[in-house]
gemmi code that builds the backbone of each chain (N, CA, C; Angstrom):
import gemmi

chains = {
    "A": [
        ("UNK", (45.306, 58.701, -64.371), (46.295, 57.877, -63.664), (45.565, 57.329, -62.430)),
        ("UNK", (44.998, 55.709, -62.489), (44.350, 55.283, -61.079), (45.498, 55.895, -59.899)),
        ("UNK", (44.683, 56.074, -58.744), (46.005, 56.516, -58.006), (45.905, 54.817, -56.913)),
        ("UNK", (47.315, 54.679, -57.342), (47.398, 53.171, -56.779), (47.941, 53.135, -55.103)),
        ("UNK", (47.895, 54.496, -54.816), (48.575, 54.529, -53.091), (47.438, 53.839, -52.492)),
        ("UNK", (46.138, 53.755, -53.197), (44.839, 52.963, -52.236), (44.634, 51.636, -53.076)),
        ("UNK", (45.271, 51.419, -53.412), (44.788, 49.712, -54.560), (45.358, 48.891, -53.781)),
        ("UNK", (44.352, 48.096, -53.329), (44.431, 46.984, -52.401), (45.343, 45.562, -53.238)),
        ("UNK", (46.319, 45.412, -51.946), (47.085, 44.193, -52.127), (46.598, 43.181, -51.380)),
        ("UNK", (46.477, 41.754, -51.735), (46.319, 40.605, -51.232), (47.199, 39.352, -50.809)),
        ("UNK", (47.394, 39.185, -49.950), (47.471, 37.739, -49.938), (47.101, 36.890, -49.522)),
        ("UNK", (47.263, 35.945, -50.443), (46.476, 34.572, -49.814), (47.388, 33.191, -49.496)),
        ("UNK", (47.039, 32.468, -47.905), (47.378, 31.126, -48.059), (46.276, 30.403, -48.141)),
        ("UNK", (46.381, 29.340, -48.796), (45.386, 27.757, -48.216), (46.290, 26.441, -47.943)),
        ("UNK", (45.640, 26.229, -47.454), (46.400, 24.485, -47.191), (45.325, 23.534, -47.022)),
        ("UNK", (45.552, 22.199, -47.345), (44.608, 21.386, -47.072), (44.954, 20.854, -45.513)),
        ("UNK", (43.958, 20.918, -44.269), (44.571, 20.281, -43.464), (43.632, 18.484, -43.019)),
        ("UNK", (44.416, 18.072, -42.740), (43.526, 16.937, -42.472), (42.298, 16.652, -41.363)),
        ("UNK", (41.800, 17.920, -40.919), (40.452, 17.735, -39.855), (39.256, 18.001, -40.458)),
        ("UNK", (38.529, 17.635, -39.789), (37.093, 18.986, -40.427), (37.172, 20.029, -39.964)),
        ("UNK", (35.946, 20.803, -40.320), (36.028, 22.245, -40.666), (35.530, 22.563, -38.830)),
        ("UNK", (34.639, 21.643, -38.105), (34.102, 21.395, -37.104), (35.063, 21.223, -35.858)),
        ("UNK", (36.336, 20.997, -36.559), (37.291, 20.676, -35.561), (38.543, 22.076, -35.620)),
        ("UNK", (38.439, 22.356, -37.026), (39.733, 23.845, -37.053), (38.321, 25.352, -36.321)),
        ("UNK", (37.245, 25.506, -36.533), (36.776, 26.460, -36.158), (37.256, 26.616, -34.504)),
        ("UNK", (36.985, 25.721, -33.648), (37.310, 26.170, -32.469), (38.619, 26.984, -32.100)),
        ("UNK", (39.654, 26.531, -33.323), (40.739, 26.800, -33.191), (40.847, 28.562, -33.338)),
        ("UNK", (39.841, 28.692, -34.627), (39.984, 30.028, -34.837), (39.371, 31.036, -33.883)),
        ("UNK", (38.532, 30.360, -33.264), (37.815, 31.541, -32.380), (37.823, 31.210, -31.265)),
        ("UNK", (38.069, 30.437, -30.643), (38.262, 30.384, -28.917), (39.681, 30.959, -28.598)),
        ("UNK", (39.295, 32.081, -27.612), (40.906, 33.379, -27.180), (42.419, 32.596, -27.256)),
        ("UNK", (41.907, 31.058, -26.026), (42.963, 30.528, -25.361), (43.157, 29.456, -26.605)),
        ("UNK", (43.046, 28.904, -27.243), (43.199, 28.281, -28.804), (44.118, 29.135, -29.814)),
        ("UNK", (43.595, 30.606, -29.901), (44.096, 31.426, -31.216), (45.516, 31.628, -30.651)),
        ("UNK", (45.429, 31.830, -29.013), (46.726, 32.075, -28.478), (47.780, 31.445, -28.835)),
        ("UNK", (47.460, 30.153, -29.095), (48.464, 28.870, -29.099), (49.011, 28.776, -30.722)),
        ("UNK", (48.176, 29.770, -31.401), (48.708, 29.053, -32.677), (49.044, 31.053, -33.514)),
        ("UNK", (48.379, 32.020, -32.953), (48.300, 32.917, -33.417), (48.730, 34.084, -32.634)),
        ("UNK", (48.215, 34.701, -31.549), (48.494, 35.671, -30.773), (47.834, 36.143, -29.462)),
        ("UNK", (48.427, 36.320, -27.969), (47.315, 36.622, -27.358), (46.495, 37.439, -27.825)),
        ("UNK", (44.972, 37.251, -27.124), (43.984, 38.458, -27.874), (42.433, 38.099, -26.498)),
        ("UNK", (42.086, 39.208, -27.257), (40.245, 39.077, -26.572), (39.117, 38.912, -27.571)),
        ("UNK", (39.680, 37.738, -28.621), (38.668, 37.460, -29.722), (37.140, 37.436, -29.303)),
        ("UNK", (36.128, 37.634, -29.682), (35.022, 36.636, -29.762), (34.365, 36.887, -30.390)),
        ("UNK", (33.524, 35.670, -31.353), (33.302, 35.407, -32.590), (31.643, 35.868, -32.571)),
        ("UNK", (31.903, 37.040, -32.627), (30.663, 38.049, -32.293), (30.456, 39.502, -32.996)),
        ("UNK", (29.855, 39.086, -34.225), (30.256, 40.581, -35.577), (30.117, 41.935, -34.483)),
        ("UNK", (31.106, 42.525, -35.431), (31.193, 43.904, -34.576), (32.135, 44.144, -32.885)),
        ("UNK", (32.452, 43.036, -32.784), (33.437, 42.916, -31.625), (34.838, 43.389, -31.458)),
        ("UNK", (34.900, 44.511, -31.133), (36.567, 45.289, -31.633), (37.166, 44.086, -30.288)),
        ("UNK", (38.682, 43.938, -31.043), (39.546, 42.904, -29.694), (40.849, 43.178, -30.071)),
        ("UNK", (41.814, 43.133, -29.652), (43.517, 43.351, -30.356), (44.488, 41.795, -30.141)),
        ("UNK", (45.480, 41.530, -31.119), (46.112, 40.559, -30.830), (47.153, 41.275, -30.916)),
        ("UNK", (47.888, 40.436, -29.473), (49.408, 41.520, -29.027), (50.222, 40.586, -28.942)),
        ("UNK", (51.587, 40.753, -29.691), (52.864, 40.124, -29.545), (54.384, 41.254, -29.166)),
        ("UNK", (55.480, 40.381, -28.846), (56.217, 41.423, -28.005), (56.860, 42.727, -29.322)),
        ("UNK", (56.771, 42.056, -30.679), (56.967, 43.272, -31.886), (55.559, 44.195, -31.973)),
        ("UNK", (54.260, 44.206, -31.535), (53.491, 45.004, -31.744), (51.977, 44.694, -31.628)),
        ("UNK", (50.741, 45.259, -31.901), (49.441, 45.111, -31.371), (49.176, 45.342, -32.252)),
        ("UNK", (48.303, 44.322, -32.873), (47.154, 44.506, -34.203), (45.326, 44.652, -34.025)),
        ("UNK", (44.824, 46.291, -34.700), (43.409, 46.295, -33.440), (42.841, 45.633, -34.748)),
        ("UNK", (41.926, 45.130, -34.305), (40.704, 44.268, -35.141), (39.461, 44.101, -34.772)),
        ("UNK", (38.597, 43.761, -35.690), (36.821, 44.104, -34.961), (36.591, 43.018, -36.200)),
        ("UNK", (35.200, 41.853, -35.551), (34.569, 41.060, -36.103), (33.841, 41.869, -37.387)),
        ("UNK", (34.094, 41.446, -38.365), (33.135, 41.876, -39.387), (31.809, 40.694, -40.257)),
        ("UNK", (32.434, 39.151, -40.019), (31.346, 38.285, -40.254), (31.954, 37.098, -39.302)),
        ("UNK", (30.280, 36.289, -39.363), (31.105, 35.049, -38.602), (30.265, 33.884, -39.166)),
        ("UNK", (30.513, 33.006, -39.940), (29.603, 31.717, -40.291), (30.286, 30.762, -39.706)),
        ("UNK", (29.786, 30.042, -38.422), (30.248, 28.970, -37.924), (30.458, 27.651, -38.949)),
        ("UNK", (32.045, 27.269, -38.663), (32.772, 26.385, -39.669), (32.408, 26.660, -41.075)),
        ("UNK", (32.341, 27.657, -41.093), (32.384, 28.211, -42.594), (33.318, 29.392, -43.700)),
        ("UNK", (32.665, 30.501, -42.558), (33.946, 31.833, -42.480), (33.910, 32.747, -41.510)),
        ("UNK", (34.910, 33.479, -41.353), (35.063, 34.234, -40.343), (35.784, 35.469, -40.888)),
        ("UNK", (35.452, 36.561, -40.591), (36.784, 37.494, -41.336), (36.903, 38.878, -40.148)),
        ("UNK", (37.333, 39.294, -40.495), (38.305, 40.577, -39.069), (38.601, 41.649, -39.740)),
        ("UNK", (38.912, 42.888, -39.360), (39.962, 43.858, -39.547), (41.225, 43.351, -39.421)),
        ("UNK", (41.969, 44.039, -39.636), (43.449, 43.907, -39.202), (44.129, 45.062, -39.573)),
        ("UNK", (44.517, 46.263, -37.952), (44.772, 47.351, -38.173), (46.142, 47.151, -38.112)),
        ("UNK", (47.165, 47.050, -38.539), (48.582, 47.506, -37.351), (49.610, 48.466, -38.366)),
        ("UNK", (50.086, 49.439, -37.278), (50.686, 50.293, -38.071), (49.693, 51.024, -38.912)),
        ("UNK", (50.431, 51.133, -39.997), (49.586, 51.970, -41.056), (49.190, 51.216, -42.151)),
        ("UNK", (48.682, 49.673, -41.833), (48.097, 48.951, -42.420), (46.812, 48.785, -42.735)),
        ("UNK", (45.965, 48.849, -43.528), (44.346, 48.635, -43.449), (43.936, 47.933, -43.783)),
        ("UNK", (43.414, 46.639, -43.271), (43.162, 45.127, -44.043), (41.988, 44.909, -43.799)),
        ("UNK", (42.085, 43.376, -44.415), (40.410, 42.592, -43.737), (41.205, 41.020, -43.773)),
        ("UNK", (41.045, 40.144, -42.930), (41.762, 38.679, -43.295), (40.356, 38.293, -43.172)),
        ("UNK", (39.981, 37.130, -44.078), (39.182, 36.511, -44.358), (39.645, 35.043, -44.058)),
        ("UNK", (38.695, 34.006, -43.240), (39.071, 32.457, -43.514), (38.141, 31.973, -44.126)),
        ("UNK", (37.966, 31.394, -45.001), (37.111, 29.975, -45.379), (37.619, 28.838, -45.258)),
        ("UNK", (36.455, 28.344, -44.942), (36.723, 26.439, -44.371), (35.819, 25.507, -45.584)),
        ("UNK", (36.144, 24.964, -46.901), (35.668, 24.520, -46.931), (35.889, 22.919, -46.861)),
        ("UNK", (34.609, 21.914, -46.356), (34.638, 20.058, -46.492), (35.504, 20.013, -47.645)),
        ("UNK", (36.594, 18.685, -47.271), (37.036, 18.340, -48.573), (36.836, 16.474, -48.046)),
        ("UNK", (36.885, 15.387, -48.897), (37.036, 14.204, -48.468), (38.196, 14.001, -47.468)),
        ("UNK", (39.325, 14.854, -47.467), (40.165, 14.504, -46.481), (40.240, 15.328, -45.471)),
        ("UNK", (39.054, 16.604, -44.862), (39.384, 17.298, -43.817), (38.476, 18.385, -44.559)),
        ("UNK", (39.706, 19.634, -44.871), (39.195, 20.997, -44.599), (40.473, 21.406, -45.560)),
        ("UNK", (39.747, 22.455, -46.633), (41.040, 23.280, -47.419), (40.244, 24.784, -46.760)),
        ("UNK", (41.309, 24.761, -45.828), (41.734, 26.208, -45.513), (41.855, 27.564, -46.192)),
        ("UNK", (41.583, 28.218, -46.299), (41.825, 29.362, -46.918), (42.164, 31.045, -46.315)),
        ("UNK", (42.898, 31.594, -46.229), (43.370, 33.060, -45.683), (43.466, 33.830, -46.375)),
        ("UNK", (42.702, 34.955, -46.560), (43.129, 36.203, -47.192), (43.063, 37.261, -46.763)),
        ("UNK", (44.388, 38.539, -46.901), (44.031, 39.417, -46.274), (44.468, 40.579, -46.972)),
        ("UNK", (43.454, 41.403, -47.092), (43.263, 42.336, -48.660), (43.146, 43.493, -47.772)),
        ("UNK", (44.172, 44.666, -48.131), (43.986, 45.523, -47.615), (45.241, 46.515, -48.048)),
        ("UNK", (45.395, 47.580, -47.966), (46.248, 48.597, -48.763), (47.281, 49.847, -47.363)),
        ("UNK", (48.548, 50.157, -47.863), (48.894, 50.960, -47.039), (49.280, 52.379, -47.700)),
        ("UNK", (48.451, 53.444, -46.822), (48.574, 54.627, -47.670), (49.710, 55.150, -48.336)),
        ("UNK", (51.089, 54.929, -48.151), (51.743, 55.207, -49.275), (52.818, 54.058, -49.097)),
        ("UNK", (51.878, 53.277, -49.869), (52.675, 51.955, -50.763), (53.915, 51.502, -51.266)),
        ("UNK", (54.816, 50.462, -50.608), (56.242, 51.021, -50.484), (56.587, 50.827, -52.101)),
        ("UNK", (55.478, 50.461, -52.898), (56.256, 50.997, -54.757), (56.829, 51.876, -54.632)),
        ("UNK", (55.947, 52.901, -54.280), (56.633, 54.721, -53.826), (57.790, 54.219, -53.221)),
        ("UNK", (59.026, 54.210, -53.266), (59.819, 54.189, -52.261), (60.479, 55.807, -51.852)),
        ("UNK", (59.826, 55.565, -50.576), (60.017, 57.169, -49.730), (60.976, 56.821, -48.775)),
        ("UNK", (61.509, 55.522, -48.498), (62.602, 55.086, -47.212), (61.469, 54.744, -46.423)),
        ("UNK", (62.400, 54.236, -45.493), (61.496, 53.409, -44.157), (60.685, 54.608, -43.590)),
        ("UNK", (59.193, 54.675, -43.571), (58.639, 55.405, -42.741), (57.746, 54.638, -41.688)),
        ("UNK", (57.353, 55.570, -40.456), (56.884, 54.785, -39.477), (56.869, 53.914, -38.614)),
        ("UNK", (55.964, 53.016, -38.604), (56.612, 51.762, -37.846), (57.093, 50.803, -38.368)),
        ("UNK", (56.610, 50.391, -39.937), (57.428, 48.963, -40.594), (58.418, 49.020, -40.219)),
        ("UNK", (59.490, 50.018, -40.440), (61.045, 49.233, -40.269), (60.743, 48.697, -38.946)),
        ("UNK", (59.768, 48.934, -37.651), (59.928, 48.319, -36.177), (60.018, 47.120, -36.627)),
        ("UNK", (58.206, 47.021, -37.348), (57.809, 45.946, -37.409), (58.515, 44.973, -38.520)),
        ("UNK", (59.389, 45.259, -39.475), (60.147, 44.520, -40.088), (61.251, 43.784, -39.133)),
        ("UNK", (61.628, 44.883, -38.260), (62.887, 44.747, -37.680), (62.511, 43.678, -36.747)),
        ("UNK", (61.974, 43.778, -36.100), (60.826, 42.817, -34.859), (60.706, 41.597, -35.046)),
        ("UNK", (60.312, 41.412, -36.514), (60.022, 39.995, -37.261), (61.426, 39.629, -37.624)),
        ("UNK", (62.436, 40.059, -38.152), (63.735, 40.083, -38.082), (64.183, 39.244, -36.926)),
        ("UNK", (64.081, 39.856, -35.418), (64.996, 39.602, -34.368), (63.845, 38.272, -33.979)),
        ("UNK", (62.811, 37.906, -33.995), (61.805, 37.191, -33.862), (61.794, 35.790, -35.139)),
        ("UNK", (63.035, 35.583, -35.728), (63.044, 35.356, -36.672), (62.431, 33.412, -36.148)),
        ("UNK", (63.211, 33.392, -34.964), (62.782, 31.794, -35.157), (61.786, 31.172, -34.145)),
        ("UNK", (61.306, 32.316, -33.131), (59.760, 32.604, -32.745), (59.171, 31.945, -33.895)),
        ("UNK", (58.836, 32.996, -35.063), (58.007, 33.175, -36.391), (58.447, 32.114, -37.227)),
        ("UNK", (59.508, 30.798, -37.341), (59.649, 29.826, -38.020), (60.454, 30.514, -38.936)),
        ("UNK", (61.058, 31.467, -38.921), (62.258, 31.692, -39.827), (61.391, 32.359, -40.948)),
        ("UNK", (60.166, 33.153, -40.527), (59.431, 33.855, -41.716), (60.286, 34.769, -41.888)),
        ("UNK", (61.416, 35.875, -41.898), (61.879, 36.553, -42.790), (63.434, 36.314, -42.794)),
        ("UNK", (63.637, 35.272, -43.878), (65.111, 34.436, -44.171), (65.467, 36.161, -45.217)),
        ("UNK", (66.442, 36.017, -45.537), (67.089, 36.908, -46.402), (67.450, 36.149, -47.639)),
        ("UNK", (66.929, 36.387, -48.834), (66.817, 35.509, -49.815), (68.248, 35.870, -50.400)),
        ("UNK", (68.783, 34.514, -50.734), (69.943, 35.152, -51.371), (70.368, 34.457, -52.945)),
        ("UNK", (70.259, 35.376, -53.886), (70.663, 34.480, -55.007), (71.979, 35.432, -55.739)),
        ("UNK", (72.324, 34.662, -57.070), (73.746, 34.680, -57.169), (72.632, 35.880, -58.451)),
        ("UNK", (73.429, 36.870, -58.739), (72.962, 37.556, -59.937), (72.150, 38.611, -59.704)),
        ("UNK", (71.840, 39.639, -60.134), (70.547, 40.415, -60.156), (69.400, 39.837, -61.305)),
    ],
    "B": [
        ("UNK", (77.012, 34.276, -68.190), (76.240, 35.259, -68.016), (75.210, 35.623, -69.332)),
        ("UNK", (73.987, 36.042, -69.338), (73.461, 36.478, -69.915), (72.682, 37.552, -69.538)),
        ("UNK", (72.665, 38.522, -70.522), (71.795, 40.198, -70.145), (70.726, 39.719, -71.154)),
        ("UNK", (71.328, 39.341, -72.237), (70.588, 39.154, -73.505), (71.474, 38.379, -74.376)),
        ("UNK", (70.346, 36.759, -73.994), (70.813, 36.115, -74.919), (70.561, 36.089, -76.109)),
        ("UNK", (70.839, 34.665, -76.708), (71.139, 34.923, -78.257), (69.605, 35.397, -79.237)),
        ("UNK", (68.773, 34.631, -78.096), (67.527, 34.684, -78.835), (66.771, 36.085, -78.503)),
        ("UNK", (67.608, 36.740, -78.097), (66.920, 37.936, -77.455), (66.468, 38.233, -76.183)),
        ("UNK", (66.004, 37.338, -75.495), (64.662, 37.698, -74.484), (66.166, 37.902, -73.376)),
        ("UNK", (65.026, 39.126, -72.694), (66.008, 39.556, -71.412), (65.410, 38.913, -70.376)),
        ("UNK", (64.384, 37.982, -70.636), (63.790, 37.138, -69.287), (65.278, 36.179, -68.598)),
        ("UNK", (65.123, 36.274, -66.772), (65.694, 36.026, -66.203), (65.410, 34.357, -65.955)),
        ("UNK", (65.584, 33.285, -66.411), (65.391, 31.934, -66.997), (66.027, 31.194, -64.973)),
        ("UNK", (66.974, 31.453, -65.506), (67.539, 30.424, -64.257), (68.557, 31.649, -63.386)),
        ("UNK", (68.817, 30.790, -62.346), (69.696, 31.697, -61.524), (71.235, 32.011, -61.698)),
        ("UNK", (71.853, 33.360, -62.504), (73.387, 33.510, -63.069), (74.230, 33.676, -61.671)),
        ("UNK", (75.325, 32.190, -62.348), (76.219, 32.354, -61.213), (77.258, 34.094, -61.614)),
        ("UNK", (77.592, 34.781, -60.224), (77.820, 35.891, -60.272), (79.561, 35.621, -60.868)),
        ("UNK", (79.994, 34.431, -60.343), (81.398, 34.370, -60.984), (81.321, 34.835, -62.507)),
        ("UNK", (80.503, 34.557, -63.549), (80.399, 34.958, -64.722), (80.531, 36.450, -65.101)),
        ("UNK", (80.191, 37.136, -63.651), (80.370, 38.644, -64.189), (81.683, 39.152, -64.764)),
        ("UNK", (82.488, 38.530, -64.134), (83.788, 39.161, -64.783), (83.698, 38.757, -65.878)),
        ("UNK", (83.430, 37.408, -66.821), (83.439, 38.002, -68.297), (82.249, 38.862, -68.929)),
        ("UNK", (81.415, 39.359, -68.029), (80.660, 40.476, -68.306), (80.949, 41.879, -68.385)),
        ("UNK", (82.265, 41.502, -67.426), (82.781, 42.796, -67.146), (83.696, 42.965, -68.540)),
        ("UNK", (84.474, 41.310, -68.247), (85.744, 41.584, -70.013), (84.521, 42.224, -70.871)),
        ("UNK", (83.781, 41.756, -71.341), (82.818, 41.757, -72.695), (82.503, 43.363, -72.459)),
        ("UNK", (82.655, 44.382, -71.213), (82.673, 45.508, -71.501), (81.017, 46.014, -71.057)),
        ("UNK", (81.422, 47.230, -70.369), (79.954, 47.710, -70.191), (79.617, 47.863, -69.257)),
        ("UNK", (78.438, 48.519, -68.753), (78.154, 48.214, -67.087), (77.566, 47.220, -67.023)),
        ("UNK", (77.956, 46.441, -66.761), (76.191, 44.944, -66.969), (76.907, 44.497, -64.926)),
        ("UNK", (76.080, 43.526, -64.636), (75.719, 43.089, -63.318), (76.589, 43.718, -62.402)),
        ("UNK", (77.874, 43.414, -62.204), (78.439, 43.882, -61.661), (78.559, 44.908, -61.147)),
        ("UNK", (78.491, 45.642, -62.124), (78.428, 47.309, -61.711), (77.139, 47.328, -60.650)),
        ("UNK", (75.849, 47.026, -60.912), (74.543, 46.965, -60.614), (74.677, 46.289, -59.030)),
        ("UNK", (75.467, 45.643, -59.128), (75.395, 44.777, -57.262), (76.452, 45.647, -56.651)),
        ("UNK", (77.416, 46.197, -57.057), (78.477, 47.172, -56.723), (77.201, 48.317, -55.910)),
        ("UNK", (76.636, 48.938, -56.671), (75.537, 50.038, -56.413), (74.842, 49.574, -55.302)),
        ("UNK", (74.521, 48.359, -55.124), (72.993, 48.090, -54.513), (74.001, 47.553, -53.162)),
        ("UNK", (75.698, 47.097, -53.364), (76.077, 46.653, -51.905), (76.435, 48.156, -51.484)),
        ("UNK", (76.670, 49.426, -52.262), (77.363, 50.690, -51.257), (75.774, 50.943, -50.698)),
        ("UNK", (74.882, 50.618, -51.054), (73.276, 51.490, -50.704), (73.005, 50.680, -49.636)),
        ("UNK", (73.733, 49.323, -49.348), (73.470, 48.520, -48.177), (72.367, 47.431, -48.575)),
        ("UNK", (71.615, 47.552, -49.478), (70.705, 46.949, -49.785), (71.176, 45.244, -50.131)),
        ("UNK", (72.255, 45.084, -50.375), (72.678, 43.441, -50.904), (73.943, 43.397, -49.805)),
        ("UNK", (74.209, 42.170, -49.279), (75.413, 42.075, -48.765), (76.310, 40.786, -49.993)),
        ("UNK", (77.575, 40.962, -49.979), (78.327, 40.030, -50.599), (78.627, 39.252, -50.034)),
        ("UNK", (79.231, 37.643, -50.491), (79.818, 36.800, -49.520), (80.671, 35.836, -50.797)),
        ("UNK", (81.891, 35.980, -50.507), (82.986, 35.197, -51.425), (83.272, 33.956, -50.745)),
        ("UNK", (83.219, 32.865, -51.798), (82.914, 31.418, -52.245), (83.673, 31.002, -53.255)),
        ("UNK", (84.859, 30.874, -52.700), (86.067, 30.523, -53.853), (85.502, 31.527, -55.396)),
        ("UNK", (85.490, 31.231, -56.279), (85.483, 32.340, -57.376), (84.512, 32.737, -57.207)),
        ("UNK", (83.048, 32.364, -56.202), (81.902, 32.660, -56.756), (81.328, 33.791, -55.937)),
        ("UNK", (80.629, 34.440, -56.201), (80.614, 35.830, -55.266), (78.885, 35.764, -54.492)),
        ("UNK", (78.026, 34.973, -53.634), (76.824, 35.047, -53.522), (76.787, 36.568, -52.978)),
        ("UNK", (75.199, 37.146, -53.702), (74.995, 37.911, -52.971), (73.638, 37.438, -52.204)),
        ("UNK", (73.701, 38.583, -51.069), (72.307, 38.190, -50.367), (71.397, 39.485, -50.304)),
        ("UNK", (69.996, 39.318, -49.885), (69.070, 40.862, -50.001), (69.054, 41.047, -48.699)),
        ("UNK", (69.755, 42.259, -48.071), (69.348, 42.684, -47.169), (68.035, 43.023, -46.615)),
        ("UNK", (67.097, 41.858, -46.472), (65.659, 42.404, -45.904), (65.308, 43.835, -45.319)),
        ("UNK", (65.778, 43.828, -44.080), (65.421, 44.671, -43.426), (65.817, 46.429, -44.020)),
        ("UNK", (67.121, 46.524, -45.034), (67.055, 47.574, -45.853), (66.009, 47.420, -47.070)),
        ("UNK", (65.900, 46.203, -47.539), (65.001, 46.291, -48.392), (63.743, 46.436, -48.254)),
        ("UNK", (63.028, 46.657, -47.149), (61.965, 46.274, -46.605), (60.486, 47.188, -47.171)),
        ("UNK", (61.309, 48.605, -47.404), (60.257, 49.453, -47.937), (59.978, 49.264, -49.548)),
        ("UNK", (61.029, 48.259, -50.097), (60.743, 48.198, -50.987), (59.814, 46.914, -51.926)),
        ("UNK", (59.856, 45.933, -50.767), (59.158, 44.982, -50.606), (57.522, 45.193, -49.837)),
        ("UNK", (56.224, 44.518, -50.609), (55.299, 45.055, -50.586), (54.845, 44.833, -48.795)),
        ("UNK", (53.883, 45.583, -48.190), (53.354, 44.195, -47.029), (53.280, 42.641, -47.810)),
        ("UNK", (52.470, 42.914, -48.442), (52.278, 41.206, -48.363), (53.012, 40.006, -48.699)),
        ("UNK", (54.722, 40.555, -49.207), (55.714, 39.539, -49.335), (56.200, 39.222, -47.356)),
        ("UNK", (56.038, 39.874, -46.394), (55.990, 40.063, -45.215), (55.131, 39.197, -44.411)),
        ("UNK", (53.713, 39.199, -44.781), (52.800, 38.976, -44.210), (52.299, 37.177, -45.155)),
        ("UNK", (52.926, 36.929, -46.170), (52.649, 35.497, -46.042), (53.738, 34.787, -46.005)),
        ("UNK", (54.957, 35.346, -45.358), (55.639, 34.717, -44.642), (55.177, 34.245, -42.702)),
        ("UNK", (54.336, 35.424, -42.550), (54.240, 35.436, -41.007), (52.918, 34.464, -41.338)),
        ("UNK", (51.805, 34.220, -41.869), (50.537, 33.322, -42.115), (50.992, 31.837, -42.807)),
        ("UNK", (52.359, 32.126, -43.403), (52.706, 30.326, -43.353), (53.120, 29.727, -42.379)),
        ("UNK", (53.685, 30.630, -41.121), (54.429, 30.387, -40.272), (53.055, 30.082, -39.119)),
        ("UNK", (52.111, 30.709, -38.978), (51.252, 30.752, -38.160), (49.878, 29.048, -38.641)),
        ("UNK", (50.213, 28.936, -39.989), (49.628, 28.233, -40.382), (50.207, 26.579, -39.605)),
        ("UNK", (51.733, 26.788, -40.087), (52.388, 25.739, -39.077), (52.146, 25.503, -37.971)),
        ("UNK", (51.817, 26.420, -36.934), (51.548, 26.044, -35.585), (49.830, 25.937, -35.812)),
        ("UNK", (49.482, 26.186, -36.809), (47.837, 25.739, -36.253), (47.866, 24.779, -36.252)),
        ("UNK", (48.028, 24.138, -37.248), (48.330, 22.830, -37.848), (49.121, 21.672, -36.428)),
        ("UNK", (49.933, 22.024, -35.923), (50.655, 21.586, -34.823), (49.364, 21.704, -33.778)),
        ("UNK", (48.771, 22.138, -33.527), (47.669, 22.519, -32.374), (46.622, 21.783, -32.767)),
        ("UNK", (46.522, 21.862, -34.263), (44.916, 20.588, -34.192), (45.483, 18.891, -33.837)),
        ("UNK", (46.978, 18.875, -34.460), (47.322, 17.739, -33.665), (47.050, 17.406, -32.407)),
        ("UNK", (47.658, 18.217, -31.684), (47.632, 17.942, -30.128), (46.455, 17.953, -29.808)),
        ("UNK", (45.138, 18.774, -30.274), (43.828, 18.591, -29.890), (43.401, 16.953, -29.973)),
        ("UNK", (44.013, 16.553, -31.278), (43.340, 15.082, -32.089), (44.053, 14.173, -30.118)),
        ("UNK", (44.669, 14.186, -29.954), (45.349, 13.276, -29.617), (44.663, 12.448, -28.196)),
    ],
}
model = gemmi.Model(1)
for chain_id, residues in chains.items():
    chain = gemmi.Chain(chain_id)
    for i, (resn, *xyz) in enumerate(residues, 1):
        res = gemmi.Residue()
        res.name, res.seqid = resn, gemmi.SeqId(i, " ")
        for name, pos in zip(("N", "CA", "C"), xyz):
            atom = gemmi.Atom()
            atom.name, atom.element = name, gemmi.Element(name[0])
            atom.pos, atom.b_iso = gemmi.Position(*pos), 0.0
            res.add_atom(atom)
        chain.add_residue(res)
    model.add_chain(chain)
structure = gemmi.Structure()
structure.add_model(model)
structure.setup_entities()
């Protein structure tokens, strides 16, 4: 029986955005930039650089793990009892830059198991909840007619 | 309503309006109804009546352990994606 409490989950966004890759990098790694679009923090785009990004639901610790200028960049991403890695790639497209995010990483007991809310998620659910339109309405309550 | 239609497959095709449960219920059995009955005493669904039609909704925040991180987390990276996106504007400008 693989034991799946450590089998890493992913997700990924991309988007195409319309700049170059020359013009979104600054975004990702200059402190007062990431602030504006992501979280305060003490980034710098310097492998091996532990830094935290803090919002008023919670503090995520993270440490540089690569850095290819306008190319990729990728991080830890500790929070809670989360264990990740977010990855960006930038690659040229004729109209800008297709973006890419992934962040692969597993939580030791995986809410498949359902054991009830342990720890901090329910905070951090709850947080993103009351933060709902801070965050653009990232956790709507889906509602459909039926099971 | 369908549990299982004619052709068999119990795949969930389109979205069943819940008004149909009651002839799920006539036709006998536990089928949906019963099942959203369960999941609104556990708190997990809330109801909301709509002339005959009954929406339910998922209580996120009860559902939450049962939902993975990452149904969570690319909600918060589309959302973050939006304001980057908003920020290389204002850089362009």
């Amino acid at each position: 029986m693989t034991n799946t409490a450590t089998e890493t989950l992913s997700v990924v966004v991309e988007r195409e955005i319309p700049f170059p890759p020359e013009k979104i990098w600054p975004a990702l790694t200059q402190p007062h930039l990431i602030e504006e679009w992501l979280m305060t923090n003490d980034f710098k785009p310097v492998v091996g650089h532990s830094f935290t990004l803090r919002a008023d639901w919670g503090v995520v610790d993270c440490q540089v793990l690569a850095v290819a200028p306008n190319k990729t960049l990728s991080y830890t991403w500790g929070a809670y009892d989360l264990r990740s890695v977010v990855t960006w790639t930038l690659t040229p497209t004729s109209t800008g830059t297709h973006l890419r995010m992934e962040q692969s990483g597993f939580r030791p007991d995986q809410p498949q198991y359902y054991q009830g809310a342990k720890g901090g998620w329910q905070g951090f659910f709850a947080a993103l909840e009351r933060n709902k339109s801070e965050l653009g309405g990232g956790m709507t309550s889906q509602s459909w007619a039926g099971a | 309503m369908r549990t299982r239609d004619r052709s068999g497959s119990r795949g969930r095709k389109t979205p069943w309006r819940v008004q149909s449960v009651r002839e799920g219920q006539e036709l006998g059995g536990k089928l949906l109804g019963g099942h959203l009955g369960v999941l609104k005493q556990a708190g997990l669904v809330r109801d909301r009546h709509e002339g005959r039609q009954t929406h339910y909704s998922a209580q996120l925040g009860a559902l939450a352990p049962l939902i993975d991180w990452t149904s969570q987390m690319a909600n918060f990276w589309q959302s973050r994606f939006d304001h980057l996106e908003g920020l290389l504007k204002r850089m362009d400008q």
